[in-house]
C-alpha positions as CSV (number, residue, x, y, z in Angstrom):
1,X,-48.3,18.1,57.2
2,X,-46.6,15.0,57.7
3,X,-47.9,11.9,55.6
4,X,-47.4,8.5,58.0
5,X,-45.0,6.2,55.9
6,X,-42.9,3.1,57.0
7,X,-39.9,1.5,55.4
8,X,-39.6,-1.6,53.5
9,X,-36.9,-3.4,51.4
10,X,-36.2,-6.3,49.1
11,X,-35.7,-9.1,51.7
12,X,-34.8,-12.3,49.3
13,X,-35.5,-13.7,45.8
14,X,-36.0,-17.3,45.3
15,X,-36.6,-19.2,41.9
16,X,-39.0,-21.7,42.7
17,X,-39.6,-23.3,39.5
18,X,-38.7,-23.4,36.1
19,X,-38.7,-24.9,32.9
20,X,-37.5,-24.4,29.6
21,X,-38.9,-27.1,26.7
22,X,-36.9,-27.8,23.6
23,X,-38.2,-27.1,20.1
24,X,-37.8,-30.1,19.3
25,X,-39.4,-32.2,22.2
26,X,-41.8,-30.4,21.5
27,X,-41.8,-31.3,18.2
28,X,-42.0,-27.4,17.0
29,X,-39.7,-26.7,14.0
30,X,-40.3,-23.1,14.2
31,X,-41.5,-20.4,16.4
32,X,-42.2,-18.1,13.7
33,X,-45.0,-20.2,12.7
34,X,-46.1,-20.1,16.1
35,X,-49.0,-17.5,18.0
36,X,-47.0,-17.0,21.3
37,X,-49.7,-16.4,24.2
38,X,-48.3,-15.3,28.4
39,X,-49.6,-17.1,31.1
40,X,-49.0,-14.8,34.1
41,X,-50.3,-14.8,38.0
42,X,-49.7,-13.2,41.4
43,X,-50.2,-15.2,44.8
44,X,-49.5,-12.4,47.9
45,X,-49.6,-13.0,51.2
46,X,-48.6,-11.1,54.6
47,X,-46.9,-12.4,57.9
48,X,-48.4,-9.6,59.7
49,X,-46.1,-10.8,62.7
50,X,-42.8,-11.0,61.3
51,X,-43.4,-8.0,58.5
52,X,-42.8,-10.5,55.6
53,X,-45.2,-9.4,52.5
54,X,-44.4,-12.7,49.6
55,X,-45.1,-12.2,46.2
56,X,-45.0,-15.1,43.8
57,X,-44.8,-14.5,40.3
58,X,-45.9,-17.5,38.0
59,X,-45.5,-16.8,34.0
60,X,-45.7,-19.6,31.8
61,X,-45.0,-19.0,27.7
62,X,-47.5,-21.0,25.8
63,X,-48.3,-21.6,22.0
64,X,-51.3,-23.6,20.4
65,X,-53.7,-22.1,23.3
66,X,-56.6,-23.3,21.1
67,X,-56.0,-26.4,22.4
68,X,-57.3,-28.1,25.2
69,X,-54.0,-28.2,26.6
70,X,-52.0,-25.4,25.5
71,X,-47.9,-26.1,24.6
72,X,-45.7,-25.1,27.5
73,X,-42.6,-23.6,25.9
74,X,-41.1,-22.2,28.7
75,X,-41.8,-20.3,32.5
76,X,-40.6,-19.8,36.0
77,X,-42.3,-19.2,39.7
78,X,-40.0,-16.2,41.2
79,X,-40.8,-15.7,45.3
80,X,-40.1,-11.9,46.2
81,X,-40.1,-11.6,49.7
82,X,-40.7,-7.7,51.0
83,X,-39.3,-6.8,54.6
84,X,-41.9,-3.8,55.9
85,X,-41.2,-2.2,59.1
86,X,-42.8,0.3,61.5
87,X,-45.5,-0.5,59.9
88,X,-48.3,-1.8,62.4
89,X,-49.6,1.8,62.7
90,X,-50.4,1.9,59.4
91,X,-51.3,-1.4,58.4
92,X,-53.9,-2.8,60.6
93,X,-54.7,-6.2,61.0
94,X,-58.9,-6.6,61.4
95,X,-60.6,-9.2,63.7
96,X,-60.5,-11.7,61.0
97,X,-57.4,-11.9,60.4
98,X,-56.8,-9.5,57.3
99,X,-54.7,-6.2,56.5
100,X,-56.3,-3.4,54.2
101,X,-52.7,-3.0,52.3
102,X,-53.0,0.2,50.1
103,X,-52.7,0.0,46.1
104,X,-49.9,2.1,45.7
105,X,-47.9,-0.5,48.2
106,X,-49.6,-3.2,46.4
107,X,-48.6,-1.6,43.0
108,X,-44.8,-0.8,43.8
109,X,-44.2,-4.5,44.8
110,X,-46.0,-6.0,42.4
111,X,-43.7,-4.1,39.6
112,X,-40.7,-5.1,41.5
113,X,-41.4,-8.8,41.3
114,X,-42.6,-8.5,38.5
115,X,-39.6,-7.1,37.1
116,X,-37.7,-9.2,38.8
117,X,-39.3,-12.5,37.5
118,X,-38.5,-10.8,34.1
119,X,-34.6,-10.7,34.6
120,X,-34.5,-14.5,35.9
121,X,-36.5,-15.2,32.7
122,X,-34.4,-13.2,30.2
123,X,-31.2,-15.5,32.0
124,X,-33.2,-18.5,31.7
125,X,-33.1,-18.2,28.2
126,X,-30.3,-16.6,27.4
127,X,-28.6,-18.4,24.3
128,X,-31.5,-20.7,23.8
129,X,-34.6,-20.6,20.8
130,X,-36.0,-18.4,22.8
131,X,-33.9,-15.6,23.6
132,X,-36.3,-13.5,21.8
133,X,-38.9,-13.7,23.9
134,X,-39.4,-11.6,26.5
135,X,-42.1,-11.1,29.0
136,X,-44.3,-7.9,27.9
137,X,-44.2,-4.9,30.4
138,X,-46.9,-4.7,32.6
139,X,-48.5,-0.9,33.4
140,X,-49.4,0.3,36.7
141,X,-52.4,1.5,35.7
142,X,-53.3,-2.0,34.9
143,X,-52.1,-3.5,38.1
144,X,-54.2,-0.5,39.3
145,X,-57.4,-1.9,37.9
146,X,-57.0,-5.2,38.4
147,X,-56.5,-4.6,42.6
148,X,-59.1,-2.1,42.7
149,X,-61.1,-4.9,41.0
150,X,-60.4,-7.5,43.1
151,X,-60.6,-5.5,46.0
152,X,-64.4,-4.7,44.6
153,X,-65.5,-8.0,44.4
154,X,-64.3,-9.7,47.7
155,X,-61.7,-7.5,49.3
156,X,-58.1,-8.7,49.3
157,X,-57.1,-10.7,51.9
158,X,-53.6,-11.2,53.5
159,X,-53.5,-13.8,51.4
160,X,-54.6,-13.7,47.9
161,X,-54.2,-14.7,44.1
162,X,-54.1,-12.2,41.8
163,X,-54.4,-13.1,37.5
């Protein structure tokens, strides 16, 4: 028996922000005496109408996070933008405006973005103190948990944050 699928691409990636501190502005002499901590997030959302899923990946590299305010080293915001189509059978928008997106969807485009905002971070700091450092691979089976979590608690809109 046929399963009902639909197609969906990479549409666009956009860098929306990003930063990269010196050492020594920071006033850091080295970052092997340093506990290096990753800040990550998710924000999704859906155009139902247009068939535009956004993913925004936020991951900010921090040291001293027993502070009150933890030292930004470095971090990026990375928009993945996911083109679905034929999709409306499958994906159903309710009467209050949201979509039931299935975790396996969720799960593949998350990885992708988050992938992705892995790549723009390794060029960011290519060449730099802290070419070394690279964001930590993230499971599935977390990403699983986390959605299935999420979707627990309140359900997961069209538009949501995920952290």
């Amino acid at each position: 028996m046929d399963q009902p699928g639909f197609l969906y691409g990479l549409n666009s990636v956009k860098k929306l922000t990003a930063y990269l501190n010196s050492l020594e502005s920071l006033q850091i002499k080295s970052l092997e005496d340093e506990k290096i901590a990753v800040r990550k997030s998710f924000a999704i959302s859906f155009n139902y109408p247009d068939g535009i899923m956004t993913i925004k990946v936020s991951v900010d590299f921090l040291c001293r996070t027993e502070n009150p305010e933890p030292v930004k080293l470095f971090g990026t915001t990375v928009q993945c933008d996911f083109k679905l189509f034929k999709y409306e059978d499958i994906l159903k928008l309710d009467e209050s405006g949201q979509v039931d997106i299935p975790n396996d969807l969720l799960i593949t485009l998350l990885s992708v973005s988050f992938s992705t905002g892995r790549g723009i971070l390794a060029a960011q700091t290519a060449g730099t103190d802290y070419a070394n450092l690279f964001l930590p691979l993230i499971s599935t089976s977390d990403i699983k948990i986390l959605l299935e979590d999420l979707k627990h608690k309140e359900g997961l809109p069209a538009t949501g944050e995920l952290s």
